[in-house]
C-alpha positions as CSV (number, residue, x, y, z in Angstrom):
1,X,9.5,1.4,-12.5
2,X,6.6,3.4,-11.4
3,X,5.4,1.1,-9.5
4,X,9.0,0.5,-7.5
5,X,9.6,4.3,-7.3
6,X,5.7,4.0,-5.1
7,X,7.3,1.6,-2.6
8,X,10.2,3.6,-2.1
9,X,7.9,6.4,-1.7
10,X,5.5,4.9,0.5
11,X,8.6,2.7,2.7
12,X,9.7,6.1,3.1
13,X,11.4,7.5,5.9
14,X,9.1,6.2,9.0
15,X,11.0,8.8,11.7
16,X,9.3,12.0,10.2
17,X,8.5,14.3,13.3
18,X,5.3,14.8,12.3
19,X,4.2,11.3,13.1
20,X,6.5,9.0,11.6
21,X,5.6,4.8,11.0
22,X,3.0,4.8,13.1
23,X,0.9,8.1,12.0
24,X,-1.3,5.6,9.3
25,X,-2.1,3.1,12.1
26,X,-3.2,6.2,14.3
27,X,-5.6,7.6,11.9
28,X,-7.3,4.6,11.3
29,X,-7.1,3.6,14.6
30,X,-9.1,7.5,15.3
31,X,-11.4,6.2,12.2
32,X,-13.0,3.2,14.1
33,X,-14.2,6.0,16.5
34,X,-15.3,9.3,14.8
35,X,-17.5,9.5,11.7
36,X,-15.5,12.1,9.8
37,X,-12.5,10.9,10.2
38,X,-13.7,7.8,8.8
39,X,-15.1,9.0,5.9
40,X,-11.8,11.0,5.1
41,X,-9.5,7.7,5.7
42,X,-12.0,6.4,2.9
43,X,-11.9,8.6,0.6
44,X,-8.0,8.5,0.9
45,X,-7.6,4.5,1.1
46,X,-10.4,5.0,-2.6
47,X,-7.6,7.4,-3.7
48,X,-4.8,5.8,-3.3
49,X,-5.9,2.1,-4.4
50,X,-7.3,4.0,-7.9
51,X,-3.9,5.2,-8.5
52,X,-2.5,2.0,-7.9
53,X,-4.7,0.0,-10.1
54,X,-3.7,2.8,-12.8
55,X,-0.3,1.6,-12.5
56,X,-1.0,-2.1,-12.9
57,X,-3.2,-1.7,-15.4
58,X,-0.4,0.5,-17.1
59,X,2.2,-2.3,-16.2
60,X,0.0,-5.5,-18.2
61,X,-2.2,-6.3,-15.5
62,X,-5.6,-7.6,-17.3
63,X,-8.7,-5.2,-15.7
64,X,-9.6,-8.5,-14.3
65,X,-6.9,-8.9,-11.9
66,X,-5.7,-5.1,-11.5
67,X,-8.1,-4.6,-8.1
68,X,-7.3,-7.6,-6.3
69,X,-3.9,-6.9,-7.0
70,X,-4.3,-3.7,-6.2
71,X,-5.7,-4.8,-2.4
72,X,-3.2,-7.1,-1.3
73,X,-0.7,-4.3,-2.5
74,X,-2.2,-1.9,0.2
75,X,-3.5,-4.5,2.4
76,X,0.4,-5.4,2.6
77,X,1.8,-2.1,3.0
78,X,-0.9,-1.2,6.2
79,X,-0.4,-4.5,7.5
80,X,4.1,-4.3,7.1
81,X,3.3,-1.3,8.9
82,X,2.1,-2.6,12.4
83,X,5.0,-5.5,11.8
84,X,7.8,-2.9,11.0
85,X,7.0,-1.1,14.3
86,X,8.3,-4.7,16.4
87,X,10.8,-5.1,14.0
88,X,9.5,-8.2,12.8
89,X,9.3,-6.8,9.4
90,X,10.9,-4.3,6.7
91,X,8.4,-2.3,4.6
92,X,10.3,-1.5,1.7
93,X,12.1,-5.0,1.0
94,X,9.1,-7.1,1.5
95,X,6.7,-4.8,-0.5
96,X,9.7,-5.1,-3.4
97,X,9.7,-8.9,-3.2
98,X,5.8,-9.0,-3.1
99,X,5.6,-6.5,-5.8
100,X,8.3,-8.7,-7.8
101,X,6.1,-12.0,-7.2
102,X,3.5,-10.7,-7.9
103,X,4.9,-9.0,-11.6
104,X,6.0,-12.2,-12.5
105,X,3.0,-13.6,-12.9
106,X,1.5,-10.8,-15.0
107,X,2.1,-12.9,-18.5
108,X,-0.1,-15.1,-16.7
109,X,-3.0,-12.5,-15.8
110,X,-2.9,-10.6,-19.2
């Protein structure tokens, strides 16, 4: 449930003022440029895949396959990102179904 409650969290609402959908893709877009503001992006992107891998590992995930799982996870999310913002995709529902598929198999990965 924890790990649900993170998507709706994260698939959050995308017209904040202070940014909105396209705020993540800015930053790291400014990243690939200036030294700081890469080294803050990583320390970030470290954070939040750690927290992650605590809830898979929490969920059954074997240690083994908690950080790969982990990545495509996040590599999902930043990538629905840029295809949310031509409406080609919907953040929230397709991290759900990916987070389902990808639970379904954790008998498998225990």
């Amino acid at each position: 449930e924890q790990l649900r409650q993170l998507i709706r969290i994260s698939a959050g609402d995308r017209s904040d003022p202070y940014g909105g959908k396209l705020v993540e893709a800015a930053i790291r877009d400014w990243a690939r440029y200036d030294a700081n503001a890469a080294e803050t992006l990583k320390t970030v992107d470290m954070q939040r895949l750690q927290f992650l891998r605590k809830l898979l590992a929490a969920s059954g995930i074997s240690a083994i396959h908690v950080t790969a799982i982990a990545g495509i996870l996040y590599g999902a999310l930043i990538g629905l990102e840029q295809l949310t913002h031509h409406e080609l995709a919907d953040v929230r529902t397709d991290l759900a179904v990916l987070l389902d598929i990808l639970l379904s198999t954790v008998d498998g990965m225990k």
